[in-house]
C-alpha positions as CSV (number, residue, x, y, z in Angstrom):
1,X,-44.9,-115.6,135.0
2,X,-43.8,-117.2,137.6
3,X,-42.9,-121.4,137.0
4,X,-42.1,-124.1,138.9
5,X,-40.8,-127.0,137.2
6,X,-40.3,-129.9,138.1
7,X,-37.6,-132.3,136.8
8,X,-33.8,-131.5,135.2
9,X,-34.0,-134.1,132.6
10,X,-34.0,-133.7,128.8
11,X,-37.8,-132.3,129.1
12,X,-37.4,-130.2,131.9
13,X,-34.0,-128.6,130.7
14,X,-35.6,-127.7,126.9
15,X,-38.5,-126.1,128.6
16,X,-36.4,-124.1,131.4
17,X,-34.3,-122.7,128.3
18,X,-37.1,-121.5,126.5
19,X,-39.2,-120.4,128.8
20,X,-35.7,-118.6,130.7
21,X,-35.0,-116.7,127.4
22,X,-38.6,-115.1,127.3
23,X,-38.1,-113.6,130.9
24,X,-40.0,-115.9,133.1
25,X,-39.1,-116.1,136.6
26,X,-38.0,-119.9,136.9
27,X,-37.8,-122.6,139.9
28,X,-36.6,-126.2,138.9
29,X,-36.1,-129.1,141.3
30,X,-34.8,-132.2,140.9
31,X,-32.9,-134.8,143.2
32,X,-29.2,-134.7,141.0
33,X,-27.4,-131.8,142.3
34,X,-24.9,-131.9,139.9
35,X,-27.4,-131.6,137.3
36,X,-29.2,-128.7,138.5
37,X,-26.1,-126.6,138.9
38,X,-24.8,-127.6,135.0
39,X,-28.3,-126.0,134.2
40,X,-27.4,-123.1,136.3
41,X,-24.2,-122.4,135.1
42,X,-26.0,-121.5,131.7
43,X,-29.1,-120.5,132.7
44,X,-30.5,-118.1,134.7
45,X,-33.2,-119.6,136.8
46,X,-33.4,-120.7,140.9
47,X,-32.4,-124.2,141.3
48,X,-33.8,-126.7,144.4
49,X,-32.7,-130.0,145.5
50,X,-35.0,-132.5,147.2
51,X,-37.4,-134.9,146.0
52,X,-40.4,-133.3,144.1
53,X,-42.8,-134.5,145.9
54,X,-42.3,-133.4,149.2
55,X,-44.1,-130.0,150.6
56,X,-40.8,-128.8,152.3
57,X,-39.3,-129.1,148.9
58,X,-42.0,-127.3,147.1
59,X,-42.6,-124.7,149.4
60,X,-38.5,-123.8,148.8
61,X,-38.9,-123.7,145.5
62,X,-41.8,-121.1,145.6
63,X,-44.6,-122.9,144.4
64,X,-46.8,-121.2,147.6
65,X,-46.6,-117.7,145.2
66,X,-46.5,-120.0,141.7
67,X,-48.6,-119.2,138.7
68,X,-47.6,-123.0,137.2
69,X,-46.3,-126.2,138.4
70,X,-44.7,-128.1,135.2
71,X,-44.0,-131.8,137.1
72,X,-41.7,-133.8,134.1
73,X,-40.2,-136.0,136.4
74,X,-39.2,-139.8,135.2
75,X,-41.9,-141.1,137.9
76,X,-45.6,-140.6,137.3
77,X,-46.4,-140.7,140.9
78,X,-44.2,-138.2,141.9
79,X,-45.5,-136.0,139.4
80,X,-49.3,-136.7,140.2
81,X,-48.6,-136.1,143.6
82,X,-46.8,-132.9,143.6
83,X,-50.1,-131.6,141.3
84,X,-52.3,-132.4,144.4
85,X,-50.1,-131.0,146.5
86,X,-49.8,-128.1,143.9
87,X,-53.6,-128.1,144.4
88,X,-54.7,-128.4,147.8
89,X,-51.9,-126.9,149.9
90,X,-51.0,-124.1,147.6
91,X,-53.6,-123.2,145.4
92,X,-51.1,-123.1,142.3
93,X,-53.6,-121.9,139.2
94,X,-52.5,-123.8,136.5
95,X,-51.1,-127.7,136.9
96,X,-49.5,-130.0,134.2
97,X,-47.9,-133.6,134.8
98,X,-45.9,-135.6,132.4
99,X,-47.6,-139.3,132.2
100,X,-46.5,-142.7,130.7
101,X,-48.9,-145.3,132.2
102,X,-52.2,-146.2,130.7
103,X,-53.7,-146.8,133.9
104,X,-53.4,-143.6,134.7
105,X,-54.0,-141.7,131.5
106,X,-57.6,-144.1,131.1
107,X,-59.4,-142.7,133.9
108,X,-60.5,-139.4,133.9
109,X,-61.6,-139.5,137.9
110,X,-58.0,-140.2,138.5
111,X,-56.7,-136.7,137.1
112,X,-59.8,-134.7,137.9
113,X,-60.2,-132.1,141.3
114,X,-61.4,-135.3,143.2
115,X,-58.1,-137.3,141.9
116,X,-54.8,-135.8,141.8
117,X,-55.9,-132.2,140.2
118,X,-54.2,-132.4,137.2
119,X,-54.7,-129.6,134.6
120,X,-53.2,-130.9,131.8
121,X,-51.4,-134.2,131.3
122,X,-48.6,-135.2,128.3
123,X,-48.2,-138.0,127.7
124,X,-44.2,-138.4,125.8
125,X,-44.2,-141.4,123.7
126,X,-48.0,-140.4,122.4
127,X,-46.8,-137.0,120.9
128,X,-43.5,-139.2,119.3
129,X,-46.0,-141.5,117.8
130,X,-47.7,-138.8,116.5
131,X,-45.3,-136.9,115.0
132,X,-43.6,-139.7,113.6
133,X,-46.7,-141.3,111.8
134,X,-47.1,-137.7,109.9
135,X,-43.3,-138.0,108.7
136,X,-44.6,-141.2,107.1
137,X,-47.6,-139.9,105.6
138,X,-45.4,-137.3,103.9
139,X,-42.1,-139.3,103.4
140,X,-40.4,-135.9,101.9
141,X,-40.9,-134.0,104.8
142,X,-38.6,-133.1,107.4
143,X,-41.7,-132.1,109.8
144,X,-45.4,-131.7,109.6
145,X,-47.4,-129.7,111.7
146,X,-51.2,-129.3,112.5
147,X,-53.7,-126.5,113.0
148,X,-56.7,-125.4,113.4
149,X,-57.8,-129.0,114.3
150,X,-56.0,-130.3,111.1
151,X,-57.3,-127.8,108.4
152,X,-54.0,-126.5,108.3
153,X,-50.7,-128.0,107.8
154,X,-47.2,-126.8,107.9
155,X,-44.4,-128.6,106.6
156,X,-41.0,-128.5,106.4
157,X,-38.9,-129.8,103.1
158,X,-35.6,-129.3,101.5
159,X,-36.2,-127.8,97.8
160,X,-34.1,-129.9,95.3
161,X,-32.3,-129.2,92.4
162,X,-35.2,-130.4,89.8
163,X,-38.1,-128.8,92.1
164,X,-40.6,-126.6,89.7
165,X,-39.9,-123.4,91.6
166,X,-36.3,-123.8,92.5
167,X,-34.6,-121.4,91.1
168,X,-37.4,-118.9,90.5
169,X,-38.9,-116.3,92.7
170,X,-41.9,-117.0,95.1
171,X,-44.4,-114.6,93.5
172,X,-44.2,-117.4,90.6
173,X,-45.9,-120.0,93.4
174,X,-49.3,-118.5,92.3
175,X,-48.9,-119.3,88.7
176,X,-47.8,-122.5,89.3
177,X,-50.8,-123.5,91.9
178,X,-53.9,-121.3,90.2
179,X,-56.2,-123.2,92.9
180,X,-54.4,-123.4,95.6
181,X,-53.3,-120.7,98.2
182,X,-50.2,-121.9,99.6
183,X,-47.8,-119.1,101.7
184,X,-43.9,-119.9,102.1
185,X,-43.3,-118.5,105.7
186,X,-40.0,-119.1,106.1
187,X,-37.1,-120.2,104.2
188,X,-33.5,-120.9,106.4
189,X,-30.3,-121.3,104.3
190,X,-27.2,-122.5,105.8
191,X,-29.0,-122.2,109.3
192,X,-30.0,-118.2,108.6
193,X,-33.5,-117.5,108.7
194,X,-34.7,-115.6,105.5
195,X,-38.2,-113.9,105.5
196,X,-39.9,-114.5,102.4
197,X,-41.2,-112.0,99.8
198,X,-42.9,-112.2,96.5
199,X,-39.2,-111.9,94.9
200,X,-37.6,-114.3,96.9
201,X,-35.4,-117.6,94.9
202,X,-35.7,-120.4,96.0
203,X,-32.3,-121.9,96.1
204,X,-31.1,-125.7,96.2
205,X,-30.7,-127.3,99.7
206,X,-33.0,-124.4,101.5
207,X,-35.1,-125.6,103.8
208,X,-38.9,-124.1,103.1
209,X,-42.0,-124.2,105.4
210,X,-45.1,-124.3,103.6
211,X,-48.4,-123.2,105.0
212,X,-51.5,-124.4,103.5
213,X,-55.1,-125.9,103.7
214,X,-54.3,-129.4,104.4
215,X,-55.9,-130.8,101.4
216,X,-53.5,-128.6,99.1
217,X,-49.8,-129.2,101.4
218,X,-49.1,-131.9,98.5
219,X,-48.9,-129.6,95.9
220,X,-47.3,-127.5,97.5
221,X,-44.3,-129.4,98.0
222,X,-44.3,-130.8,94.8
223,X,-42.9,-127.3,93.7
224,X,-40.4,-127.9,95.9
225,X,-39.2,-131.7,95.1
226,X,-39.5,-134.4,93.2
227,X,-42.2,-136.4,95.4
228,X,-41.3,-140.4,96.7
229,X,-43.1,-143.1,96.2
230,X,-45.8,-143.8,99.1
231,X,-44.9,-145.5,102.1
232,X,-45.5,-149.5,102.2
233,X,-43.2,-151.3,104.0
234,X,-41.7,-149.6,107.5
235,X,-39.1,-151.4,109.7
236,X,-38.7,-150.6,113.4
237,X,-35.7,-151.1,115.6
238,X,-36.9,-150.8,119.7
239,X,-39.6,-152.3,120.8
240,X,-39.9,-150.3,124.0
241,X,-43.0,-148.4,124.5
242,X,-42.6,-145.8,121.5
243,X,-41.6,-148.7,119.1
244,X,-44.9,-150.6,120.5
245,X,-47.3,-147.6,120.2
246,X,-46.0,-146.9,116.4
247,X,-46.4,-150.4,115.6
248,X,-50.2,-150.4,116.7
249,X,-50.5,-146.8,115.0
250,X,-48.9,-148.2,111.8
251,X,-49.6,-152.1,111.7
252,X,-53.7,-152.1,109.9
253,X,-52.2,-149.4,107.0
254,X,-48.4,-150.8,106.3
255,X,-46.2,-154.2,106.1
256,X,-44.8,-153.6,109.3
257,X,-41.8,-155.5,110.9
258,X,-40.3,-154.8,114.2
259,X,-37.1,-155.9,116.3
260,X,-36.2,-156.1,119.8
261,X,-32.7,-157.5,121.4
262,X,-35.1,-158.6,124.7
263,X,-37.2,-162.2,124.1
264,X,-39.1,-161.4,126.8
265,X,-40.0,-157.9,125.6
266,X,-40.5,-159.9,122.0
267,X,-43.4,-162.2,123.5
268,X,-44.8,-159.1,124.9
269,X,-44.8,-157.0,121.5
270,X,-46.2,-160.4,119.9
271,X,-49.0,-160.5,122.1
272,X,-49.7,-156.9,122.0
273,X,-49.7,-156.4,118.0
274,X,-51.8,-158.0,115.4
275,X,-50.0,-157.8,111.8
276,X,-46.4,-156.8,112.7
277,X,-43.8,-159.1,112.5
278,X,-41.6,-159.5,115.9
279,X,-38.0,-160.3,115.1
280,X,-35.8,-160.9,117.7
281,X,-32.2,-159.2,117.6
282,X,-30.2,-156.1,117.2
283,X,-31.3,-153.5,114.7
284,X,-27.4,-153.3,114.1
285,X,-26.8,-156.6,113.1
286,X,-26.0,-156.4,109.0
287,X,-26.8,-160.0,108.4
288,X,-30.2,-160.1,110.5
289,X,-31.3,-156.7,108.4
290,X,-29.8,-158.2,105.2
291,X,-32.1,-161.6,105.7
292,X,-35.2,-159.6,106.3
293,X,-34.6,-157.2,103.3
294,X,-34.2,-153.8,105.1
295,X,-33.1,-152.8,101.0
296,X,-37.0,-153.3,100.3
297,X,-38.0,-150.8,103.3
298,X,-39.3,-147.7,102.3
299,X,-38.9,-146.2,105.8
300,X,-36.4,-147.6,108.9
301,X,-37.4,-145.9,112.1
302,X,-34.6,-146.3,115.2
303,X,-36.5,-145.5,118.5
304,X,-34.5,-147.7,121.0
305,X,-33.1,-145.7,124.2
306,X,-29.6,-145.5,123.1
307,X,-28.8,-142.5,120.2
308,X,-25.3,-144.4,119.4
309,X,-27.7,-147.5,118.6
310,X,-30.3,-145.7,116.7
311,X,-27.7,-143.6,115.1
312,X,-25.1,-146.5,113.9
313,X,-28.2,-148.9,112.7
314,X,-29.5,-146.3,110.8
315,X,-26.6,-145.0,109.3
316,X,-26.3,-149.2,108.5
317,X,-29.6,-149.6,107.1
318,X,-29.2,-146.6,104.8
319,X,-25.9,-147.9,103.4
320,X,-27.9,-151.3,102.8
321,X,-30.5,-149.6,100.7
322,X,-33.2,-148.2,103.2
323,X,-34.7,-145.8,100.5
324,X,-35.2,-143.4,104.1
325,X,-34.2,-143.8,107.8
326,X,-35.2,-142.1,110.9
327,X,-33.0,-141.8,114.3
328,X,-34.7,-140.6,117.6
329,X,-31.9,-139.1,119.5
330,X,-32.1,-137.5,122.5
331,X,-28.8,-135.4,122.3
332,X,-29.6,-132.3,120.9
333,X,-25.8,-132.2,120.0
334,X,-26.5,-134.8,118.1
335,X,-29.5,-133.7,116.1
336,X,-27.7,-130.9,114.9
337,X,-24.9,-132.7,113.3
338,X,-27.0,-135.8,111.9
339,X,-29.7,-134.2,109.7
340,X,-26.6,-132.7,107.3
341,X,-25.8,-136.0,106.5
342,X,-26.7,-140.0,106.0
343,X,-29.5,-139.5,108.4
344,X,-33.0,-138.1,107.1
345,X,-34.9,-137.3,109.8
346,X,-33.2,-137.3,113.6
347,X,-36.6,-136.5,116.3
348,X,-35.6,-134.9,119.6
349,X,-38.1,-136.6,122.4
350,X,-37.6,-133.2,124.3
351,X,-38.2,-131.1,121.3
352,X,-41.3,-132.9,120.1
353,X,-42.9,-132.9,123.8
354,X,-41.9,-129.1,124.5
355,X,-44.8,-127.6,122.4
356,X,-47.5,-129.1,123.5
357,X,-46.4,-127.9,126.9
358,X,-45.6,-124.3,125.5
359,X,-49.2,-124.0,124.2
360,X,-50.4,-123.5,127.7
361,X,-47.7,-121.3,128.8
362,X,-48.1,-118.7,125.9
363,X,-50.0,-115.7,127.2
364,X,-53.2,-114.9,125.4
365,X,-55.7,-117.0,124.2
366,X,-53.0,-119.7,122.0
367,X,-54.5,-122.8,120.8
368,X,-51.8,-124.6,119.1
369,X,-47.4,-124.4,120.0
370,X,-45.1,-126.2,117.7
371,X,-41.0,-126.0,118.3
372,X,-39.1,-125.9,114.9
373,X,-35.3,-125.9,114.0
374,X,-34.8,-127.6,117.7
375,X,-36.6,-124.6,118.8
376,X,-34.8,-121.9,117.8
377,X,-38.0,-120.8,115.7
378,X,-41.6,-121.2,116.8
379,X,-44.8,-121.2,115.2
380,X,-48.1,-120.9,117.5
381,X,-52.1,-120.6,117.0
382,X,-53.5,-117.6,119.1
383,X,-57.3,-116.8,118.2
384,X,-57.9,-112.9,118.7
385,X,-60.6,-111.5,120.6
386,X,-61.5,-108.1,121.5
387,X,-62.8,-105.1,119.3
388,X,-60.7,-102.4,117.5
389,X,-60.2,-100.3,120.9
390,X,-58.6,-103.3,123.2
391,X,-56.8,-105.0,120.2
392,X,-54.3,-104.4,118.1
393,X,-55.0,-106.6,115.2
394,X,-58.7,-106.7,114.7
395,X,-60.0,-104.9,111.9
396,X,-56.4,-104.4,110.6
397,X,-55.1,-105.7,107.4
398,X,-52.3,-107.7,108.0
399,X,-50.0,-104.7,106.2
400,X,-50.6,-102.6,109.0
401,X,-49.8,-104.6,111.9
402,X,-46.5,-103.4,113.6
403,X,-45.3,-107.1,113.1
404,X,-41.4,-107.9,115.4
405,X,-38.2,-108.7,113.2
406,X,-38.6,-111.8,111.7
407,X,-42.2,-112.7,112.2
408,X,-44.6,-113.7,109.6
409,X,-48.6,-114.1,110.0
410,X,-49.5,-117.1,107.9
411,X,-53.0,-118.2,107.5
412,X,-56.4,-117.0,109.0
413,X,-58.9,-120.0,109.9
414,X,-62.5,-118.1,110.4
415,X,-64.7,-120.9,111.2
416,X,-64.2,-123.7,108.7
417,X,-62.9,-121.5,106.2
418,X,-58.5,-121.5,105.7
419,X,-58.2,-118.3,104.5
420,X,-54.0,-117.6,103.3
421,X,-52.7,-114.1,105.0
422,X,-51.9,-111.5,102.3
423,X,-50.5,-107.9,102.9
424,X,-54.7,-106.4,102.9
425,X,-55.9,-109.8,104.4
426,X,-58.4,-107.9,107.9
427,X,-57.9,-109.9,110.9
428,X,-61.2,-110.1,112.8
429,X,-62.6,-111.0,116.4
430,X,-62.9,-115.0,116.6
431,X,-59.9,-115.7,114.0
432,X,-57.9,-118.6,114.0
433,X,-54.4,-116.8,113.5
434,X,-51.1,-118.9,112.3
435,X,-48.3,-117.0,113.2
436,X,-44.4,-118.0,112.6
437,X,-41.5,-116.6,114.7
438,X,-37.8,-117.1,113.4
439,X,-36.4,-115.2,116.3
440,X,-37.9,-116.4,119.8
441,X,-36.7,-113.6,121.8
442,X,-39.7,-111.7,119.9
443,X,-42.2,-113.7,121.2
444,X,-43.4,-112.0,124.1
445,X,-43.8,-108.7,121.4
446,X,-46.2,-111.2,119.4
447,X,-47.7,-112.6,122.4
448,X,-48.7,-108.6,123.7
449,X,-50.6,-108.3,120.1
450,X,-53.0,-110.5,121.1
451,X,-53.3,-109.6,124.4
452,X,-56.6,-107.4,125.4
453,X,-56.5,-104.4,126.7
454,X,-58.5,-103.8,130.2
455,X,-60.9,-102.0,129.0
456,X,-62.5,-105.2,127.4
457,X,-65.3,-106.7,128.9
């Protein structure tokens, strides 16, 4: 497939990586020339610089022979301009723009064909909000994922020492959980992916993804760990737009307290949210979290736009008795060196964002993306279609599907019923299928089994 994409920030550069290493042909542009040839000197892609909104920009980059236009730039006008562009001078198929401003985003007629032709839209700080509200519904986990419109969930936890099944092999999981069907689909120890079987251990400090009807992932990782309190009480240090939208998402179901260095930006937050409490300050000030009790917080969430802040108040509110803390960091560097220690949680912006954008880049009919491990692994959605001629999964048990290295099919979801994949579980036409990838250069193997053939009509 042939991409253009728009934009060599944090976004940009995660997506050109992964989408490089499955052997797309890719174009990026951006204005910072030095930036573009650091991402050239490890990856290999085309690089163009010029302003992305200008035709004689976009025509050097390719975009008149383009299958996509991805247009993540920091401005929302440049990247709703080079979609109409993309549009009506090129006749580009498929069209995504990376959006921050609710004027925008609250008008359809704006993005539609008579607007600025936008295909798809993300929208960054919406898909952190997200993703960090369901880390606070499940306080244990270090990630949870949805499918299948939310019947499914898959999360990620670190088994403890005094977890039921530590220690014993997986084939026990049934025993333990008679009514529930819950599937393991990957287990990575010391940063090596394991694929699970019936007499795999479970060992200390592994970090297990659980797949499960949503209404059973709680028992499932109560096998796992001993299980914290519920949330109450959340403190949030940033008050910029992510630290606003989590407040609003957060303030009518927990005590909710936020702080901001800016008074101007404080009188904004206060006139914005109803129940949170604005403090104004630095969230790595030890006497202003000691007089508002950051020990009593349940969960401290760092989303300000520096990672040395967000890291160091963390690390700060932790050692003050924050029972867990969460860092946004935008250094992937960074992430990979904090979630081994003090830190809980650290969120990569760029990681979060890049599956959303991967589920429409995915060949084959893919409903759902989701980036794990800072996406070294990947687990997607892909309904099947076809007949037992053009496909080669339906009518197969899940046994004899020639399966690459290190993948895993999951869960089934066949109309409203979640049905748990088992080695003579049949696929069928129509299926929902949850599939897990440990090694992403196998992906466009997994992608061609649900491809149909030509044949199909």
């Amino acid at each position: 497939m042939k991409i253009v994409i728009l934009g060599a920030g944090r976004v940009g550069a995660s997506l050109a990586e992964s989408l490089v290493s499955e052997q797309n042909d890719i174009t990026i542009v951006d204005i910072d020339e030095s930036r573009l040839r650091m991402l050239q000197d490890r990856l290999d892609l085309r690089i163009v610089a010029g302003s992305a909104s200008h035709p004689s920009v976009l025509v050097d980059a390719g975009i008149e022979d383009a299958d996509m236009l991805i247009a993540v730039t920091q401005s929302d006008e440049t990247n709703l301009v080079a979609c109409k562009l993309a549009a009506h001078l090129f006749n580009v198929p498929m069209r995504i723009a990376r959006l921050r401003a609710t004027e925008y985003l609250a008008n359809e007629r704006i993005l539609g064909p008579e607007g600025f032709a936008v295909d798809l839209y993300i929208c960054p700080e919406q898909i952190l909000t997200d993703y960090i509200v369901k880390l606070i519904e499940f306080p244990e986990a270090l990630q949870v994922l949805e499918f299948a419109d939310g019947k499914v969930s898959l999360v990620a936890v670190r088994a403890f020492d005094d977890g039921p099944l530590v220690g014993r092999q997986l084939k026990d999981l049934r025993r333990h959980l008679p009514n529930a069907d819950v599937r393991v689909a990957a287990i990575f120890r010391n940063d090596r992916a394991i694929v699970p079987d019936g007499d795999t251990v479970v060992q200390a400090g592994d970090e297990v993804f659980c797949l499960a009807a949503t209404r059973n992932i709680r028992d499932a990782m109560r096998e796992l760990r001993r299980m914290d309190k519920p949330v109450r009480r959340v403190m949030i240090a940033g008050g910029g737009n992510i630290g606003l939208r989590l407040a609003q998402a957060l303030e009518r179901s927990y005590v909710v307290k936020i702080i901001d260095h800016n008074k101007r930006r404080c009188e904004v937050l206060a006139a914005k949210l109803q129940e949170t409490l604005v403090l104004q300050g630095d969230g790595t000030d030890e006497d202003l979290l000691g007089s508002e009790n950051v020990s009593e917080m349940d969960i401290f969430i760092a989303v300000t736009n520096d990672d040395e802040n967000n890291i160091m108040s963390c690390l700060l509110a932790k050692r003050m008795g924050a029972r867990r803390v969460v860092a946004l960091i935008n250094r992937r560097s960074y992430v990979e060196l904090l979630e081994s220690g003090r830190i809980d949680i650290a969120v990569s912006p760029s990681q979060a964002t890049l599956g959303t954008l991967l589920t429409h880049v995915r060949r084959g009919d893919v409903a759902r993306v989701h980036s794990l491990r800072r996406g070294a692994a990947e687990a997607l959605e892909a309904v099947v279609h076809g007949d037992t001629e053009s496909c080669k999964l339906v009518d197969r048990s899940v046994e004899r599907i020639d399966l690459p290295a290190g993948t895993t099919i999951g869960a089934l979801v066949r109309g409203e019923e979640v049905i748990m994949a088992h080695h003579d579980t049949k696929i069928q036409t129509g299926d929902h299928v949850i599939v897990f990838v440990t090694d992403k250069k196998m992906l466009p193997k997994v992608e061609k089994l649900f491809q149909v053939g030509v044949g199909f009509l």
